[in-house]
N, CA, C, O and CB atoms as a CASP TS submission, in Angstrom:
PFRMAT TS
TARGET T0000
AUTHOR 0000-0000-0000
METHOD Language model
MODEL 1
PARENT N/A
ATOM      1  N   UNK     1     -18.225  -6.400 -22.862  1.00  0.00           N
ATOM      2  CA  UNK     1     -17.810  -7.691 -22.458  1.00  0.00           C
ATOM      3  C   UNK     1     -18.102  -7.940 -20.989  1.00  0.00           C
ATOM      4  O   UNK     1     -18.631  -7.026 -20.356  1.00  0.00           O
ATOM      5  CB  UNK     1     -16.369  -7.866 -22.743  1.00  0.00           C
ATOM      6  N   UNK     2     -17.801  -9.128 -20.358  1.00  0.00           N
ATOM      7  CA  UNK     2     -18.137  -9.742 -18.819  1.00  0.00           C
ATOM      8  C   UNK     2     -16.783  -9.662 -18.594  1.00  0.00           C
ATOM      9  O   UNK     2     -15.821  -9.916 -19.319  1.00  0.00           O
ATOM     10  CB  UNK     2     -18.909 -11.393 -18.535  1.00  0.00           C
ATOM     11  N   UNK     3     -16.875  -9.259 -17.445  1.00  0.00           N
ATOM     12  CA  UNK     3     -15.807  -9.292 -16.542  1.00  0.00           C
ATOM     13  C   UNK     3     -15.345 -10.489 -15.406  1.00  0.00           C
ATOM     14  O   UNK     3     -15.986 -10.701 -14.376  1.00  0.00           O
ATOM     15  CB  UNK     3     -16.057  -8.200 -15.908  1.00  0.00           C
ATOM     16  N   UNK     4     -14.073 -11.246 -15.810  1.00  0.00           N
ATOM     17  CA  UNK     4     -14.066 -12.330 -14.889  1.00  0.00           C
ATOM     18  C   UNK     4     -13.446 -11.698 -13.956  1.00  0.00           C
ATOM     19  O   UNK     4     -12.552 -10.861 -14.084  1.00  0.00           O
ATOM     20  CB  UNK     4     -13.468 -13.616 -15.265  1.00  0.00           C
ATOM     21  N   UNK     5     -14.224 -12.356 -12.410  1.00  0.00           N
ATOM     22  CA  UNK     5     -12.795 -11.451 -11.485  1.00  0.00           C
ATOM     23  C   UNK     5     -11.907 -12.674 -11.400  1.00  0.00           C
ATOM     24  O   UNK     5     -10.743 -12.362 -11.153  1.00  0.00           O
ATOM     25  CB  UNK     5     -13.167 -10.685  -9.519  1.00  0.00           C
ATOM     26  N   UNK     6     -12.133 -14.092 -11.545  1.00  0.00           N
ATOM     27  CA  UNK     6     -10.475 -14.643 -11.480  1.00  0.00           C
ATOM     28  C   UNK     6      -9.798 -13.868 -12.208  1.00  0.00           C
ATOM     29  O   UNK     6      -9.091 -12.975 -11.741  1.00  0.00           O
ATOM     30  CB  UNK     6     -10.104 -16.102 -12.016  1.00  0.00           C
ATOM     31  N   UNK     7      -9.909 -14.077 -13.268  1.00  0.00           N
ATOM     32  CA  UNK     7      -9.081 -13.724 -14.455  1.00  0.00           C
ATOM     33  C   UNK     7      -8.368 -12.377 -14.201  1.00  0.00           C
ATOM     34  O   UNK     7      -7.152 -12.243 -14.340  1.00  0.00           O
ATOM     35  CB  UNK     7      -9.980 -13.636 -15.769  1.00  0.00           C
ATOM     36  N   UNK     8      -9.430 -11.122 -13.718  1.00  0.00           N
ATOM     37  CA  UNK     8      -8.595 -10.217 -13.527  1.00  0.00           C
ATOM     38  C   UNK     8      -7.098 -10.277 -12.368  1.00  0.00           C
ATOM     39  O   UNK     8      -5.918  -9.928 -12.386  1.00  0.00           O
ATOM     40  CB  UNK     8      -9.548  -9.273 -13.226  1.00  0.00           C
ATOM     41  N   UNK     9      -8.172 -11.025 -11.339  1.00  0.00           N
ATOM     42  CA  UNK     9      -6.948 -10.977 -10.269  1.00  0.00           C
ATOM     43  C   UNK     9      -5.816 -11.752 -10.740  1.00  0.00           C
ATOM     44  O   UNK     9      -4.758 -11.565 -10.139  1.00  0.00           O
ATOM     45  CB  UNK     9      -7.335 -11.573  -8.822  1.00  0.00           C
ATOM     46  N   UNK    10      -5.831 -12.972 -12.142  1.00  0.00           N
ATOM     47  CA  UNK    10      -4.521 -13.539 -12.523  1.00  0.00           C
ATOM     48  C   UNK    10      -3.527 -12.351 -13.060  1.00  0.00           C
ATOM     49  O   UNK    10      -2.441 -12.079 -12.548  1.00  0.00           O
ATOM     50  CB  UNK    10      -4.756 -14.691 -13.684  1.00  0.00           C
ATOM     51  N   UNK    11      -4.215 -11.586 -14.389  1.00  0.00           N
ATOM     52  CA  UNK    11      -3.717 -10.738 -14.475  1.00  0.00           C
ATOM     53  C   UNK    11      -2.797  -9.536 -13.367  1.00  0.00           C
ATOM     54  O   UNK    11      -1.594  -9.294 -13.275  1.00  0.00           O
ATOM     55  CB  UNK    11      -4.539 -10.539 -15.017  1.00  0.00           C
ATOM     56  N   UNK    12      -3.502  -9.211 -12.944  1.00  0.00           N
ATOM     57  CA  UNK    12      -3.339  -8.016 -11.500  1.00  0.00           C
ATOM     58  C   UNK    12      -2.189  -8.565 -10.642  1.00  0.00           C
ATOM     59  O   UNK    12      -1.165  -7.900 -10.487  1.00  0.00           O
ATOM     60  CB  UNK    12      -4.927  -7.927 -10.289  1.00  0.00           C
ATOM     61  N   UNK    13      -2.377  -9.974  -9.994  1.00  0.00           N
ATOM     62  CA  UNK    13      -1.222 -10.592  -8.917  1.00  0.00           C
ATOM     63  C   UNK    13      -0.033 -10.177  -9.184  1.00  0.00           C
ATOM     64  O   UNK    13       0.612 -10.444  -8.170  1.00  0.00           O
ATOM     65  CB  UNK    13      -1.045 -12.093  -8.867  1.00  0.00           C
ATOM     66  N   UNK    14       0.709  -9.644  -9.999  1.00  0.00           N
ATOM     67  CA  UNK    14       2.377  -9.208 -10.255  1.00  0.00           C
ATOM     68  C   UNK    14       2.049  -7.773 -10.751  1.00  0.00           C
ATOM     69  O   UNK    14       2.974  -7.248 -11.371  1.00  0.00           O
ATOM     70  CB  UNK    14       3.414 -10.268 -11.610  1.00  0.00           C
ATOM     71  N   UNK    15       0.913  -7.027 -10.604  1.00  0.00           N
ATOM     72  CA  UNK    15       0.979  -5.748 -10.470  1.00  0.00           C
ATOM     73  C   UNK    15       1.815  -4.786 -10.009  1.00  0.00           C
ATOM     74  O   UNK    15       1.465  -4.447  -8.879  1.00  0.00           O
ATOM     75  CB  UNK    15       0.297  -5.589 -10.058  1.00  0.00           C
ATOM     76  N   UNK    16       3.097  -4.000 -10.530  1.00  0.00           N
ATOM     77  CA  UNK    16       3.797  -2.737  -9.608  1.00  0.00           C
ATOM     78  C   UNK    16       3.772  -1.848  -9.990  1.00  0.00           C
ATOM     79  O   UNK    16       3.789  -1.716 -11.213  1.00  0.00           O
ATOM     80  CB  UNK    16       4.967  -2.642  -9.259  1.00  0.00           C
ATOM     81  N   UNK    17       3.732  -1.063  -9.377  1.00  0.00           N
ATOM     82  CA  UNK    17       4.025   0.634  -9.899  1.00  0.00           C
ATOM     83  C   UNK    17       4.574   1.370  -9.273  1.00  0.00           C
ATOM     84  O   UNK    17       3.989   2.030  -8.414  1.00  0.00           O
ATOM     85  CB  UNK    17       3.051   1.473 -10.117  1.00  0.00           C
ATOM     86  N   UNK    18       6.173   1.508  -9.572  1.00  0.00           N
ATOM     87  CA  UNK    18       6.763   2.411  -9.041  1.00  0.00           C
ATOM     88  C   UNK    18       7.004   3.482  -8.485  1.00  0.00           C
ATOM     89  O   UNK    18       7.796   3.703  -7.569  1.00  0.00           O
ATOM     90  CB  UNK    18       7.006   2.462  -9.282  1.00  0.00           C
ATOM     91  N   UNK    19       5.665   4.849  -9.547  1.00  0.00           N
ATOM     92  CA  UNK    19       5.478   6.048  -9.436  1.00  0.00           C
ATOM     93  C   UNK    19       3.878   6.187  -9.147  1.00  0.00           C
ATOM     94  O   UNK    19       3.128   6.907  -9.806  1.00  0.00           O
ATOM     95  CB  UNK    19       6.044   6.727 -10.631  1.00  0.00           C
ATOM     96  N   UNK    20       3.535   5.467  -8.179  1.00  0.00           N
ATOM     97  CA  UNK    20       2.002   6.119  -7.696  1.00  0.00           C
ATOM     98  C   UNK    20       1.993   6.682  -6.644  1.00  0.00           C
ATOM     99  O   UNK    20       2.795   6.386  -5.759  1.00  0.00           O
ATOM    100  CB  UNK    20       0.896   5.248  -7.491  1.00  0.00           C
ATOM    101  N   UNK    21       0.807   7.901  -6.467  1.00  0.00           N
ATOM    102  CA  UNK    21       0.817   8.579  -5.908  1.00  0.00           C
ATOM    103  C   UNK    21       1.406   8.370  -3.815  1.00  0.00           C
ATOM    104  O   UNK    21       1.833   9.017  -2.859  1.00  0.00           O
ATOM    105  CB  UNK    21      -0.391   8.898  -6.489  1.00  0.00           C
ATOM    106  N   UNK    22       1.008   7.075  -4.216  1.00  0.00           N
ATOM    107  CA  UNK    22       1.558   6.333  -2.640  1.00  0.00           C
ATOM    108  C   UNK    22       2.910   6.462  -2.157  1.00  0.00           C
ATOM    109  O   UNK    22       3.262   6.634  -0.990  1.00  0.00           O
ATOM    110  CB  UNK    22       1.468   4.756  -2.631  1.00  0.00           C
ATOM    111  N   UNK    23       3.636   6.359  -3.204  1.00  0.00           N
ATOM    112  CA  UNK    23       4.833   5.390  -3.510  1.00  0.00           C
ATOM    113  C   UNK    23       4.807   4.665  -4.507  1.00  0.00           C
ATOM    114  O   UNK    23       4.067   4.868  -5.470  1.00  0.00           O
ATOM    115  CB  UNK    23       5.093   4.533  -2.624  1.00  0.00           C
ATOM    116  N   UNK    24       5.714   3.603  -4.394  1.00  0.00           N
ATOM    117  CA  UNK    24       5.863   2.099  -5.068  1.00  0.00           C
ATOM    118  C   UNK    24       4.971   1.083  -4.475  1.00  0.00           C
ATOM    119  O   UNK    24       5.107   0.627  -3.340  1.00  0.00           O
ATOM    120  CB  UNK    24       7.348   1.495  -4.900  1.00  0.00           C
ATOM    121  N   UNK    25       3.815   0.675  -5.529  1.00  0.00           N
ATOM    122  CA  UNK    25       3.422  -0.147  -4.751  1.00  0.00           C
ATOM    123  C   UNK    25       3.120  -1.710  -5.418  1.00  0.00           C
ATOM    124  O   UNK    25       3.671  -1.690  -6.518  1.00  0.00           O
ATOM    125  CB  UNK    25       2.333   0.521  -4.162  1.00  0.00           C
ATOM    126  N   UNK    26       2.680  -2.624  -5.275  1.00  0.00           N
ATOM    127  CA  UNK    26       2.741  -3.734  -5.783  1.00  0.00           C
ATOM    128  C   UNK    26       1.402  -4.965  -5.250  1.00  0.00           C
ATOM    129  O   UNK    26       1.022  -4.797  -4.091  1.00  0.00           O
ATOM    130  CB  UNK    26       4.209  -4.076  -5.452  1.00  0.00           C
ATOM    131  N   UNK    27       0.750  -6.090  -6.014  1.00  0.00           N
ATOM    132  CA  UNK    27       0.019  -6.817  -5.339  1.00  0.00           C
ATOM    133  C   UNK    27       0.676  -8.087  -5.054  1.00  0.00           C
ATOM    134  O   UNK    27       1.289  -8.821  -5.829  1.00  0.00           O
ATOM    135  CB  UNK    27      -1.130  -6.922  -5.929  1.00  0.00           C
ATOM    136  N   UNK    28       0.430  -8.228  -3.736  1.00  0.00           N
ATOM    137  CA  UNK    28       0.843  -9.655  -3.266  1.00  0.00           C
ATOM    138  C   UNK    28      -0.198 -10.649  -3.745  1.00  0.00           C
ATOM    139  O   UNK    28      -1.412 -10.642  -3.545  1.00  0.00           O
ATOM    140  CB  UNK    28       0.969  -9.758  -1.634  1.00  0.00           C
ATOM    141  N   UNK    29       0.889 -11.889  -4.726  1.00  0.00           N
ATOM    142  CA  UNK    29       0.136 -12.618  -5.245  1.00  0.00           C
ATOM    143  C   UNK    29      -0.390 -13.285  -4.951  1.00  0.00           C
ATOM    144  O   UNK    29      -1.399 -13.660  -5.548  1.00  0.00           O
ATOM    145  CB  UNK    29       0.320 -12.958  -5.768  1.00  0.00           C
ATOM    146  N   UNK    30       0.379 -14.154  -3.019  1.00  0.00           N
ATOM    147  CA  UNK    30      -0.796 -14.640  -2.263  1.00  0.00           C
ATOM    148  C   UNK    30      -1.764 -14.571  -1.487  1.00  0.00           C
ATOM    149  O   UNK    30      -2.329 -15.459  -0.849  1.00  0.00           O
ATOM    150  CB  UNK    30      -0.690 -15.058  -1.931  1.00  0.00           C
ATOM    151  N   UNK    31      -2.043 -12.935  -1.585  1.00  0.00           N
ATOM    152  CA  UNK    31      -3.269 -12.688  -0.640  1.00  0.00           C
ATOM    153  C   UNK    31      -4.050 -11.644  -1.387  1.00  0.00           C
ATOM    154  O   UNK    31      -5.252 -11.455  -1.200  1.00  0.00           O
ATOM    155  CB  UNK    31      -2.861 -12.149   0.935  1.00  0.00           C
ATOM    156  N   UNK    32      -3.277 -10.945  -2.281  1.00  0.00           N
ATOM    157  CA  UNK    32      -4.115 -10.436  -3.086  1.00  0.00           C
ATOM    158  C   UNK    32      -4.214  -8.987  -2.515  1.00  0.00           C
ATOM    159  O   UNK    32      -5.081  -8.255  -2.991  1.00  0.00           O
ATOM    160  CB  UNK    32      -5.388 -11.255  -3.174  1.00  0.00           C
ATOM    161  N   UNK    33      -3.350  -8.490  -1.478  1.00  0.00           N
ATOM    162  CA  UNK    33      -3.370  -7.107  -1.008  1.00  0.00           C
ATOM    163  C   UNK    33      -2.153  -6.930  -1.810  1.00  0.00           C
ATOM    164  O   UNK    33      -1.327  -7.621  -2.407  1.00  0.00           O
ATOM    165  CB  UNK    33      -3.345  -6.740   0.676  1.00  0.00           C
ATOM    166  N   UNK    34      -2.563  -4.940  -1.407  1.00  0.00           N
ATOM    167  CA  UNK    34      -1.810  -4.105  -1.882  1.00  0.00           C
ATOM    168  C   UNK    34      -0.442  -3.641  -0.723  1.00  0.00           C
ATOM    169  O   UNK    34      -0.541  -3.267   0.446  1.00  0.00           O
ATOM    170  CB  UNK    34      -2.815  -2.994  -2.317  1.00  0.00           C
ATOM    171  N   UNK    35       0.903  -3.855  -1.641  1.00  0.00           N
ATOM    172  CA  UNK    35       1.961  -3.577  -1.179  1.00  0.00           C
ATOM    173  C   UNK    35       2.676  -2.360  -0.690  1.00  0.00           C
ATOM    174  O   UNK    35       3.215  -1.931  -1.710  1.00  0.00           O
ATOM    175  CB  UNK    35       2.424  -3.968  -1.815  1.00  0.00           C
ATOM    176  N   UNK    36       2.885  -1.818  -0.018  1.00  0.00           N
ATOM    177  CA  UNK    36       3.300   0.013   0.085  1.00  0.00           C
ATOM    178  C   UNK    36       3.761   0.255   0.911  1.00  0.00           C
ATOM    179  O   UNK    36       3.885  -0.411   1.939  1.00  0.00           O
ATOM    180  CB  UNK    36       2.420   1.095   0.131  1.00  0.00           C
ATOM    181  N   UNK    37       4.293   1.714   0.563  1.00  0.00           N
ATOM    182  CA  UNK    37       5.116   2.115   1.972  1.00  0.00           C
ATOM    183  C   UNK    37       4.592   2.890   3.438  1.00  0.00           C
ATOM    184  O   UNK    37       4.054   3.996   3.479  1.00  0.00           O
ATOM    185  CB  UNK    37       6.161   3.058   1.486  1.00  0.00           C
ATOM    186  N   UNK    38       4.735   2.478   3.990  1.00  0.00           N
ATOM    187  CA  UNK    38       3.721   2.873   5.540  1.00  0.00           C
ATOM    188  C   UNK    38       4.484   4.223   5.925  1.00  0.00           C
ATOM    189  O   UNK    38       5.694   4.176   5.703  1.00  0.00           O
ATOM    190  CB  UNK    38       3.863   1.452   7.185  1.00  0.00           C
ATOM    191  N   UNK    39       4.033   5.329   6.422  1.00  0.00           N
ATOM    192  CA  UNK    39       4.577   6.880   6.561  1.00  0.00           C
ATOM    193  C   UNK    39       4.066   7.333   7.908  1.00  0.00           C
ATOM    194  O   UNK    39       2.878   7.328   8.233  1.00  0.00           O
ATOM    195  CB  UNK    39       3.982   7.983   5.307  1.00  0.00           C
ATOM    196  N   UNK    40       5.260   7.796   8.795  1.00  0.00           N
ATOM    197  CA  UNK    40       4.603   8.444   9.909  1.00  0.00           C
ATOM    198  C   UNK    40       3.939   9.664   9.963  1.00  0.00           C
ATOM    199  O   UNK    40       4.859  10.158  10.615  1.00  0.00           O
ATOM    200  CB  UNK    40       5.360   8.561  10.729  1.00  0.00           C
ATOM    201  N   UNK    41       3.276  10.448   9.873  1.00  0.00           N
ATOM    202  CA  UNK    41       2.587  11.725   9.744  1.00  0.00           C
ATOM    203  C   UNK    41       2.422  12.244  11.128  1.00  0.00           C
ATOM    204  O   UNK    41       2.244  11.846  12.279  1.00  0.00           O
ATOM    205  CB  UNK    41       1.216  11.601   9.008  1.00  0.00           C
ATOM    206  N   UNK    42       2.573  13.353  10.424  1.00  0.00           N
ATOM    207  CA  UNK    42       1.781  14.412  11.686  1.00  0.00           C
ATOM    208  C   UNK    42       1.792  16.166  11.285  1.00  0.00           C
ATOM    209  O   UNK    42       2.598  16.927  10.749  1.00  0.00           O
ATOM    210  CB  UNK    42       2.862  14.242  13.436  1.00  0.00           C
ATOM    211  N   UNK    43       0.185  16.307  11.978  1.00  0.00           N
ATOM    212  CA  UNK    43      -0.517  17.831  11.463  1.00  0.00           C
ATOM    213  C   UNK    43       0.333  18.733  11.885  1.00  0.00           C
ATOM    214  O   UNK    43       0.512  18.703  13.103  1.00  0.00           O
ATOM    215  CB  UNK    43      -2.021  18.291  12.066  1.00  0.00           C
ATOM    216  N   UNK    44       1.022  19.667  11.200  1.00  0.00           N
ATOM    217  CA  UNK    44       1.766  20.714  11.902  1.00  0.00           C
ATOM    218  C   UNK    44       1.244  22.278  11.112  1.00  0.00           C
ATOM    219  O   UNK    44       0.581  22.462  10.090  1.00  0.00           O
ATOM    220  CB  UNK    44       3.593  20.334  11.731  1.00  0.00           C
ATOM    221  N   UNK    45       1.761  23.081  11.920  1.00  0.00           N
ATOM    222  CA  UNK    45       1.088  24.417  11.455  1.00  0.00           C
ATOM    223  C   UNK    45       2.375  24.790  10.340  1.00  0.00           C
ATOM    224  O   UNK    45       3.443  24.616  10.928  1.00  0.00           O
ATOM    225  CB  UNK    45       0.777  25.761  12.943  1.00  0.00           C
ATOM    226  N   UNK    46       2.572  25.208   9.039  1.00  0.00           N
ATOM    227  CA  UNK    46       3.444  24.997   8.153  1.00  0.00           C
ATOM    228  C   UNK    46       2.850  26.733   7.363  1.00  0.00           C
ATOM    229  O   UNK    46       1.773  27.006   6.832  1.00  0.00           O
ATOM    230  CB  UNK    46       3.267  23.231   7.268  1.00  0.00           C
ATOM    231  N   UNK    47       4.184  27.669   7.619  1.00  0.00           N
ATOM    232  CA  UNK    47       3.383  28.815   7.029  1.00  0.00           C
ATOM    233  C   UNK    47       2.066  29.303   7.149  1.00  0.00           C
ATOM    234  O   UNK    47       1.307  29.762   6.295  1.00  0.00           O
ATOM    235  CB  UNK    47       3.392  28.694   5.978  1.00  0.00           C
ATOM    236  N   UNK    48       1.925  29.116   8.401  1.00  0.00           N
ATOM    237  CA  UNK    48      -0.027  29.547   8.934  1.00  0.00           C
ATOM    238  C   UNK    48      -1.100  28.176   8.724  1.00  0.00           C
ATOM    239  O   UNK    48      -2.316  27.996   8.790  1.00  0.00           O
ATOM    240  CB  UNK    48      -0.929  31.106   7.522  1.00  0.00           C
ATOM    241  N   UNK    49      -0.337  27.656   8.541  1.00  0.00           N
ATOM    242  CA  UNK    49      -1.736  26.688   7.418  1.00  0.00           C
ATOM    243  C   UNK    49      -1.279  24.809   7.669  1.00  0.00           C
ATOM    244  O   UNK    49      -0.221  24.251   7.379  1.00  0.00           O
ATOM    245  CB  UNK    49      -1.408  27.250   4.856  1.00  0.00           C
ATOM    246  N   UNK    50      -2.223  24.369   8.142  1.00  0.00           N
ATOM    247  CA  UNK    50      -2.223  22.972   8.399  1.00  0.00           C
ATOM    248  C   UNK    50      -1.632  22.357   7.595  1.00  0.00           C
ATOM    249  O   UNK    50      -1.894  22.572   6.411  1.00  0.00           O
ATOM    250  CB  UNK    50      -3.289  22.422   8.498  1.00  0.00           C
ATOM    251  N   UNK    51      -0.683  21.431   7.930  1.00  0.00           N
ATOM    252  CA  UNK    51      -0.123  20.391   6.610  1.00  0.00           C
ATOM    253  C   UNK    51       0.243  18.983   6.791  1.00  0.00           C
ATOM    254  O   UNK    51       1.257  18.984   7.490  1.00  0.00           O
ATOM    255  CB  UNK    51       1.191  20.903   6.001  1.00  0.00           C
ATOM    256  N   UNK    52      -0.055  17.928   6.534  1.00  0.00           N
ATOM    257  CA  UNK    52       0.494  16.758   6.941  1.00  0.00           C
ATOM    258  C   UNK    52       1.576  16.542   6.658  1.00  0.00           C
ATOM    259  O   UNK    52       1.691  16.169   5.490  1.00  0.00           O
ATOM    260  CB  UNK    52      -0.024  15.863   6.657  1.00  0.00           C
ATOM    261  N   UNK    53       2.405  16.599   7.166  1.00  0.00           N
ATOM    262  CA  UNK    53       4.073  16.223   7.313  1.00  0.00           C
ATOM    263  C   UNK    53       4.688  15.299   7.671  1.00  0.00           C
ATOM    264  O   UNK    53       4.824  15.151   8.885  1.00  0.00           O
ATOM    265  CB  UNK    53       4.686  16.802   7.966  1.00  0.00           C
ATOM    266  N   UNK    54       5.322  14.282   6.697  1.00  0.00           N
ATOM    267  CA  UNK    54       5.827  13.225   7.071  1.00  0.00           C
ATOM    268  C   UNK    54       7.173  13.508   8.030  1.00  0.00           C
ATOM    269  O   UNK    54       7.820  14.554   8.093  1.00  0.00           O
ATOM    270  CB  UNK    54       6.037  12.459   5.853  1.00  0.00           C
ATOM    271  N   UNK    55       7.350  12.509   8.609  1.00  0.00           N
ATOM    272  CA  UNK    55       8.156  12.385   9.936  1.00  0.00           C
ATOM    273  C   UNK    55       8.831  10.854   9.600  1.00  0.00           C
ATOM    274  O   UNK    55      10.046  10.679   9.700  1.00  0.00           O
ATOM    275  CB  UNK    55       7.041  12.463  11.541  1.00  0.00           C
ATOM    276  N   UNK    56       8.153  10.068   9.304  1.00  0.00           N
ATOM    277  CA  UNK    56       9.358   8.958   9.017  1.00  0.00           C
ATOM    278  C   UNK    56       8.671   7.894   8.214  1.00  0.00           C
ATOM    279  O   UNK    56       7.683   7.189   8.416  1.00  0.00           O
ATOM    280  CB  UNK    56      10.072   8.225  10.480  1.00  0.00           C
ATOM    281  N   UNK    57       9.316   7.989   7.482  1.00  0.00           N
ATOM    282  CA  UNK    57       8.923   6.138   6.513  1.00  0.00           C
ATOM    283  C   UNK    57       9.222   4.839   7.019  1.00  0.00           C
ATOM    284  O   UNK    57      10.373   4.413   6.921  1.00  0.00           O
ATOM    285  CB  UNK    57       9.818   5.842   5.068  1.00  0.00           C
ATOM    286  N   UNK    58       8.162   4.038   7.642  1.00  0.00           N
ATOM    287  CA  UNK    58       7.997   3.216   8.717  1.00  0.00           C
ATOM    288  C   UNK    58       8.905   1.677   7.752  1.00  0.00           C
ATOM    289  O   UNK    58       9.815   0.961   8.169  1.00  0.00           O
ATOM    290  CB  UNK    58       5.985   3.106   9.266  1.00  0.00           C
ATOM    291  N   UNK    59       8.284   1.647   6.599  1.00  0.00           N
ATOM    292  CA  UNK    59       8.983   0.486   5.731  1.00  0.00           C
ATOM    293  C   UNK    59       8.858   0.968   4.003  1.00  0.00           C
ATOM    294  O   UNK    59       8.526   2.103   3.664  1.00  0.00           O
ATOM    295  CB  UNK    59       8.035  -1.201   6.060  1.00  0.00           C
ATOM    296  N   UNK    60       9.068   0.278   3.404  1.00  0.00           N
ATOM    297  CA  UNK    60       8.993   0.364   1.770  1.00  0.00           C
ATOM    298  C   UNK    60       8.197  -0.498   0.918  1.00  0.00           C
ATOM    299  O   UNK    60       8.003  -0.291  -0.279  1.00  0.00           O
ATOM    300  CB  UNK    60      10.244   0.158   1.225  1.00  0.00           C
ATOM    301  N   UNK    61       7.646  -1.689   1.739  1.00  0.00           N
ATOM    302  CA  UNK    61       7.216  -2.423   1.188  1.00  0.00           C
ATOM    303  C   UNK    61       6.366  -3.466   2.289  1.00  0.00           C
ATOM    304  O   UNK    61       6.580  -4.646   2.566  1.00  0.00           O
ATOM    305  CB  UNK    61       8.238  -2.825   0.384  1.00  0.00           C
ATOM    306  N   UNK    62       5.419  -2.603   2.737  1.00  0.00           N
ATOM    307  CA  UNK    62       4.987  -3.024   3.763  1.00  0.00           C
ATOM    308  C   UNK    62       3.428  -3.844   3.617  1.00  0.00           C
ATOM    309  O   UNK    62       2.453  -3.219   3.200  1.00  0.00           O
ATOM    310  CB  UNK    62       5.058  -1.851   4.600  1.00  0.00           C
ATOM    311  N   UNK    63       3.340  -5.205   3.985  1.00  0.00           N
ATOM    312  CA  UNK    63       2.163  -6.119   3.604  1.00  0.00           C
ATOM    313  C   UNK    63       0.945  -5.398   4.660  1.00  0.00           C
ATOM    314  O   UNK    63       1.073  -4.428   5.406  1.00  0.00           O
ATOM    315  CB  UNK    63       2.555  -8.022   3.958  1.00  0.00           C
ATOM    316  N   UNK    64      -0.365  -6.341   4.391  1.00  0.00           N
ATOM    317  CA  UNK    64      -1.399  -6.143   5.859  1.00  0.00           C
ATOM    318  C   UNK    64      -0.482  -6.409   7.009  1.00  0.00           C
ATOM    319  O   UNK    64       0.275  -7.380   7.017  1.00  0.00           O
ATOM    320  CB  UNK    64      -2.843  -7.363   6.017  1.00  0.00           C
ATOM    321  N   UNK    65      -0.541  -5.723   7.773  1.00  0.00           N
ATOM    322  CA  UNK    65       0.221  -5.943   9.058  1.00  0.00           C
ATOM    323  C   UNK    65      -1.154  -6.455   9.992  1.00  0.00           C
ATOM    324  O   UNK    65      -0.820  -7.157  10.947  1.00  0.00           O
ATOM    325  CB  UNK    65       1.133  -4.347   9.686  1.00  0.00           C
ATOM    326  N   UNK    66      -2.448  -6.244   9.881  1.00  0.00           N
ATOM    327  CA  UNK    66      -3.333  -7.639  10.566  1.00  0.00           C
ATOM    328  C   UNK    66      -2.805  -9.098  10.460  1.00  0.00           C
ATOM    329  O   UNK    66      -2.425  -9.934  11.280  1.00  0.00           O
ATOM    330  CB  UNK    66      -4.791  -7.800   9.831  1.00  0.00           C
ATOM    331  N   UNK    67      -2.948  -9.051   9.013  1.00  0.00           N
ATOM    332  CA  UNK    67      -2.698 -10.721   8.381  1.00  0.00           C
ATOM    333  C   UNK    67      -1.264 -11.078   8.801  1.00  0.00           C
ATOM    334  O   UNK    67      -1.098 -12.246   9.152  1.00  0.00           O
ATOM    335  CB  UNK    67      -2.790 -10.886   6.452  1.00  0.00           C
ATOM    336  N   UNK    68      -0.217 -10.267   8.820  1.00  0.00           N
ATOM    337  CA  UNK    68       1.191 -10.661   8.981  1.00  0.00           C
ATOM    338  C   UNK    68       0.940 -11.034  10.508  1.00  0.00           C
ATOM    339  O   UNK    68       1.250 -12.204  10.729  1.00  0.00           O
ATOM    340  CB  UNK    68       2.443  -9.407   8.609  1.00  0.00           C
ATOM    341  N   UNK    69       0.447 -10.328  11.655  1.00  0.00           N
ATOM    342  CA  UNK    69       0.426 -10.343  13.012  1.00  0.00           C
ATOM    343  C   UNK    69      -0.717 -11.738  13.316  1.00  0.00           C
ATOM    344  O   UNK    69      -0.715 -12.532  14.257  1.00  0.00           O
ATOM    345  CB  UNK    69      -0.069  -8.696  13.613  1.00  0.00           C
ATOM    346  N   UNK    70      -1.535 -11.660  12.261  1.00  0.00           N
ATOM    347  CA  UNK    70      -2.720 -13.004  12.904  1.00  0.00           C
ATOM    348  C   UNK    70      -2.633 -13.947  11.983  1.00  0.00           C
ATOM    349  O   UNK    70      -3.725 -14.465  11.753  1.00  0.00           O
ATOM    350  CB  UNK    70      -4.514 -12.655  13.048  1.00  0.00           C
ATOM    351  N   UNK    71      -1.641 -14.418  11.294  1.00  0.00           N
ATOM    352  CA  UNK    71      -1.520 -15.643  10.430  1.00  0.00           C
ATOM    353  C   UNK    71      -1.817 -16.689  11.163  1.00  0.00           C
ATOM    354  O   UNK    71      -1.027 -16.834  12.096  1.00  0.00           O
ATOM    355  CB  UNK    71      -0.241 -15.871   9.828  1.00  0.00           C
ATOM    356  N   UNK    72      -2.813 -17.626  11.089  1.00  0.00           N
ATOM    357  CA  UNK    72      -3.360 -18.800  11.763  1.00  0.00           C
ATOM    358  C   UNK    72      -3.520 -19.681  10.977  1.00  0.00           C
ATOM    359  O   UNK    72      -4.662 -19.591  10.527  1.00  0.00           O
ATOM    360  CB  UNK    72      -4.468 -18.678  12.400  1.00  0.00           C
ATOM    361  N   UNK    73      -2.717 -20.917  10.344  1.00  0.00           N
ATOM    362  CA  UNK    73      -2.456 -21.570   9.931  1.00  0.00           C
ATOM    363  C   UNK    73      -3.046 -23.039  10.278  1.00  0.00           C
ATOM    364  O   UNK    73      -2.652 -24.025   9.656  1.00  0.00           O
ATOM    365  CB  UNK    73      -1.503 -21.237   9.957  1.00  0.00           C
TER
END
């Protein structure tokens, strides 16, 4: 079959998923990005051996923070 991309993105716009590998994440239906939780990291030496280690969960449900900061209307 052909693939419409309206159509998909109608479908897709109320997209969530609770348990992905991200987090919870979700599509915003008016811009069409992906919703998620933003994580502070940092490389630490963990039992000999490099590991990315979260340090703090910045939000839960966090939009483009470009588009949120440069909305020009």
């Amino acid at each position: 079959g052909k693939i419409d991309p309206d159509r998909t993105m109608e479908l897709l716009k109320n997209f969530k998923d609770p348990n992905s590998p991200r987090g919870p994440i979700s599509i915003d239906p008016a811009t069409r990005d992906i919703v998620q939780p933003e994580y502070l990291r940092e490389v630490r030496r963990v039992g000999g051996k490099l590991a990315n280690v979260e340090i703090e969960t910045l939000g839960t449900a966090v939009k483009d923070p470009w588009k949120e900061l440069n909305n020009k209307k």
